[in-house]
C-alpha positions in Angstrom: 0.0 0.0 0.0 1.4 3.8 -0.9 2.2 5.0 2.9 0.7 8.5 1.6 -2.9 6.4 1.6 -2.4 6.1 5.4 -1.2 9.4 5.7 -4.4 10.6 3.4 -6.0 8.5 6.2 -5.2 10.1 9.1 -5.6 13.8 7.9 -8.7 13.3 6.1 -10.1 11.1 9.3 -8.4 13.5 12.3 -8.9 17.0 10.6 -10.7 19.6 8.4 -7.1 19.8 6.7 -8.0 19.9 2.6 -6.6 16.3 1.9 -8.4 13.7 0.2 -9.0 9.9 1.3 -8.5 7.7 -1.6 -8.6 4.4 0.4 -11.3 3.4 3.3 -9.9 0.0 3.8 -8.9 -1.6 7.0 -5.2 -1.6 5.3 -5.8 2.3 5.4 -7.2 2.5 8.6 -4.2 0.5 10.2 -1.4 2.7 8.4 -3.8 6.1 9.1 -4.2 5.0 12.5 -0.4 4.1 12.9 0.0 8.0 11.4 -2.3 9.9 13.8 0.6 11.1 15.7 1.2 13.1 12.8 -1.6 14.7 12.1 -1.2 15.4 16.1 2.2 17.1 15.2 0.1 19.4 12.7 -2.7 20.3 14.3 -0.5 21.1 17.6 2.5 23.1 15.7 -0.8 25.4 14.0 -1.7 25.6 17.4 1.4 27.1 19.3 1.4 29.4 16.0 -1.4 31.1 17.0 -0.8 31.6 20.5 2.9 32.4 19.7 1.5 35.7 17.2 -0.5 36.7 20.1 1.9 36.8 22.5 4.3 38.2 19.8 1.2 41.2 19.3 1.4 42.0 22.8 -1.9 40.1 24.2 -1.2 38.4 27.7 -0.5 35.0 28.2 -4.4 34.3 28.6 -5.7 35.2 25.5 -3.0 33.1 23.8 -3.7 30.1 25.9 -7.4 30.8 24.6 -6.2 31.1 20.8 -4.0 27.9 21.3 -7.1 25.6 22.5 -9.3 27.0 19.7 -7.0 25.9 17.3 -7.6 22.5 17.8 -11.4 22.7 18.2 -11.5 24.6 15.1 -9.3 22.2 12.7 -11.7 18.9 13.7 -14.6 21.0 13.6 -15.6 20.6 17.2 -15.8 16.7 16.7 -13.5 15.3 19.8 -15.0 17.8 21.8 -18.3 16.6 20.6 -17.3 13.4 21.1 -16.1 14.1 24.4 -19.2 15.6 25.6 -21.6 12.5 23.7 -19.5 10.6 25.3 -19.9 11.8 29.0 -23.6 11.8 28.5 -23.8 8.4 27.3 -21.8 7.6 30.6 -23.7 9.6 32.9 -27.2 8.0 32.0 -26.2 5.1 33.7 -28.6 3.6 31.4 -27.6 -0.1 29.3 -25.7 0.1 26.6 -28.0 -0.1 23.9 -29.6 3.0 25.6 -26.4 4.8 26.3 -25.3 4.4 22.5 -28.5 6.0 21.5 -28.7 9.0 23.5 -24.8 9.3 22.6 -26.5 9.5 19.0 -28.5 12.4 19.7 -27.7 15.9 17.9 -28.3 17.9 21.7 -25.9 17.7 24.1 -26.9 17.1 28.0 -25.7 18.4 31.3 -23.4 15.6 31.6 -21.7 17.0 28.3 -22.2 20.8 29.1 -20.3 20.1 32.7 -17.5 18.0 31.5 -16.6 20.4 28.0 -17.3 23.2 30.3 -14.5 21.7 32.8 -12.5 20.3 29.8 -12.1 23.6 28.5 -11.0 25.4 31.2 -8.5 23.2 32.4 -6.5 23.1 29.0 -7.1 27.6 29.3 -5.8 27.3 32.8 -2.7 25.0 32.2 -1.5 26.9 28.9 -1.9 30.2 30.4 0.4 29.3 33.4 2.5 27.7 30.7 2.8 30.6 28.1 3.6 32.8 31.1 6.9 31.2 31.5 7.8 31.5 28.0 6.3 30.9 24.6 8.7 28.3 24.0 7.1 26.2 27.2 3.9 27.0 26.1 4.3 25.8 22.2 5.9 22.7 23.4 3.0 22.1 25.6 0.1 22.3 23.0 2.3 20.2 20.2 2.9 17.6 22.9 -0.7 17.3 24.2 -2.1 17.0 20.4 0.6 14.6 19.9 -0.5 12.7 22.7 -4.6 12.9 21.6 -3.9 11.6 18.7 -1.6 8.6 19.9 -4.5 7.8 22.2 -6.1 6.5 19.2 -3.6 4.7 17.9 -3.5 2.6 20.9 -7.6 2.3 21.3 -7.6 0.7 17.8 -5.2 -2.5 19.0 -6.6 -5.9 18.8 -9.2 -6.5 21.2 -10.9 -3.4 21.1 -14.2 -3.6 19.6 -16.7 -1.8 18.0 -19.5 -0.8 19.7 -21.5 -0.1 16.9 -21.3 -2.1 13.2 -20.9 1.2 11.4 -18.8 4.5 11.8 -15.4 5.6 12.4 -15.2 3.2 15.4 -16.1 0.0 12.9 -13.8 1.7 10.6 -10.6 1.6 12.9 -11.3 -0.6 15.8 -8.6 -3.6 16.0 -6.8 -2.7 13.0 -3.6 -2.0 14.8 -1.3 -4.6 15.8 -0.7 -4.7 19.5 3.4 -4.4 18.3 3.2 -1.6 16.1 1.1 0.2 18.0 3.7 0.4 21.5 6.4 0.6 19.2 4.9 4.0 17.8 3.7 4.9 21.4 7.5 4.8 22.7 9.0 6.5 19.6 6.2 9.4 19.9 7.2 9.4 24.4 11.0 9.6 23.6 10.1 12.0 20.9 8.7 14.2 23.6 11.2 13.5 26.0 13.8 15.0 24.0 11.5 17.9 23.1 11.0 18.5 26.9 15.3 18.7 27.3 15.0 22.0 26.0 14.3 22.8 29.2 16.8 20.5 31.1 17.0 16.9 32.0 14.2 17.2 34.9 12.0 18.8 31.6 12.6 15.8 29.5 11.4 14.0 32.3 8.3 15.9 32.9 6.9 16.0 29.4 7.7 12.5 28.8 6.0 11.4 32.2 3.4 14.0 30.3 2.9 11.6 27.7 2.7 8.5 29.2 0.0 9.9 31.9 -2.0 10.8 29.1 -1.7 7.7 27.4 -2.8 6.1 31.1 -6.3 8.7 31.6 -7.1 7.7 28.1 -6.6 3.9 28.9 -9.1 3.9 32.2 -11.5 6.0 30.0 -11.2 3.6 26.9 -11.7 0.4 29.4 -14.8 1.8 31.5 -16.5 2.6 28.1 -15.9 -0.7 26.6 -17.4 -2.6 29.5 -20.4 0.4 29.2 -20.8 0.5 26.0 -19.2 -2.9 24.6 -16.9 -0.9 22.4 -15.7 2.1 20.9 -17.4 5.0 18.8 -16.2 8.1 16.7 -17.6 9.8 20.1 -15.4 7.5 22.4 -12.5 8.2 20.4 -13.1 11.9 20.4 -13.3 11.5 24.4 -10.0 10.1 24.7 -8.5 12.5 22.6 -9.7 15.2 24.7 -8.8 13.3 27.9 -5.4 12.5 27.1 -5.0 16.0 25.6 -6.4 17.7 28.6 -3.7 15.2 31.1 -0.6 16.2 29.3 -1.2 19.8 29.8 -1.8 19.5 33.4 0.8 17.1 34.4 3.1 19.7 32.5 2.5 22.7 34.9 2.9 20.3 38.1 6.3 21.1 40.1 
């Protein structure tokens, strides 16, 4: 298969980014799921660019952090956080699955949904403001590295043994089309990756963003387990929740100490 297919995969699946899917195969879905880090890298480097041209305008630290977490809403069209928030309502009805799944389906979003965006939201503000007010190199670093880590999530919710909750959608689509092997090998390139972004910042930093990464990878992991035994699978929504989740963990582990 032409690794730009999987490549085509990821973008076209993970973005708005004008790119074309020419396969939707599980072949695809294994290499676009295998790239997701990428698109991760690209969504989180437009990211820090916008928050980095405030800052450079003279806005305070705030209103960048603001800018930087738009960003990413902006270039998946609200989806993860849509996902997120279907996601925590479907959890919050405490209702069977086959329930949960269809009030997950539903266009409006509940108070389960409002609270946890609403909480979401301001927690990824809070942590990039304290961030970007130590620099807009920490604070760049911070929103690659936490899109990175969103986007790896996923990589690691489509291994073997993961299923679909549903027979159709993105979660049919990907589920258990990466191999267990492939899929930690990319999860430790992607933490050392980070590791050695966080040196610019001195050995304790390196350890810090890649302990970032790997407690992302971990929320996302608890999340991905409590709604396969809710749910009996993944969705597009699930995966937009552990996107956001693991997003949301890297940036605050990052302001700790």
């Amino acid at each position: 298969m032409n690794p730009m297919d999987g490549i085509r995969f990821a973008f076209g699946t993970l973005t708005v980014l004008p790119v074309r899917v020419t396969r939707w195969d599980r072949e695809a879905a294994r290499a676009g799921m295998l790239a997701a880090p990428l698109a991760g890298l690209v969504v989180g480097l437009l990211a820090a660019a916008a928050g980095g041209l405030l800052l450079f305008l003279g806005s305070g630290p705030l209103l960048a952090a603001v800018a930087t977490a738009a960003v990413p809403a902006a270039l998946t069209r609200g989806l993860h956080l849509d996902g997120l928030a279907d996601t925590a309502d479907g959890l919050g009805s405490g209702k069977p699955a086959e329930d949960a799944l269809r009030i997950m389906k539903q266009s409006d979003i509940g108070p389960f949904g409002v609270i946890t965006l609403a909480l979401v939201l301001l927690a990824q503000v809070a942590a990039l403001a304290e961030l970007y007010a130590d620099g807009w190199t920490r604070g760049a670093v911070a929103a690659v590295l936490a899109a990175v880590a969103a986007r790896l999530a996923l990589t690691l919710a489509c291994r073997p043994g993961v299923p679909p909750a549903r027979p159709e959608g993105l979660g049919a689509a990907v589920a258990g089309t990466v191999p267990l092997r492939a899929a930690v090998a990319v999860a430790v390139l992607v933490t050392v990756a980070c590791a050695g972004a966080g040196a610019l910042f001195g050995g304790y930093g390196a350890l810090r963003h890649g302990a970032a990464v790997a407690a992302a990878l971990g929320a996302a992991q608890v999340l991905l387990r409590h709604c396969v035994r809710r749910f009996g699978g993944v969705t597009g929504d699930v995966f937009g929740g552990l996107a956001e989740t693991a997003a949301t963990t890297a940036l605050v582990i990052l302001t700790l100490g």
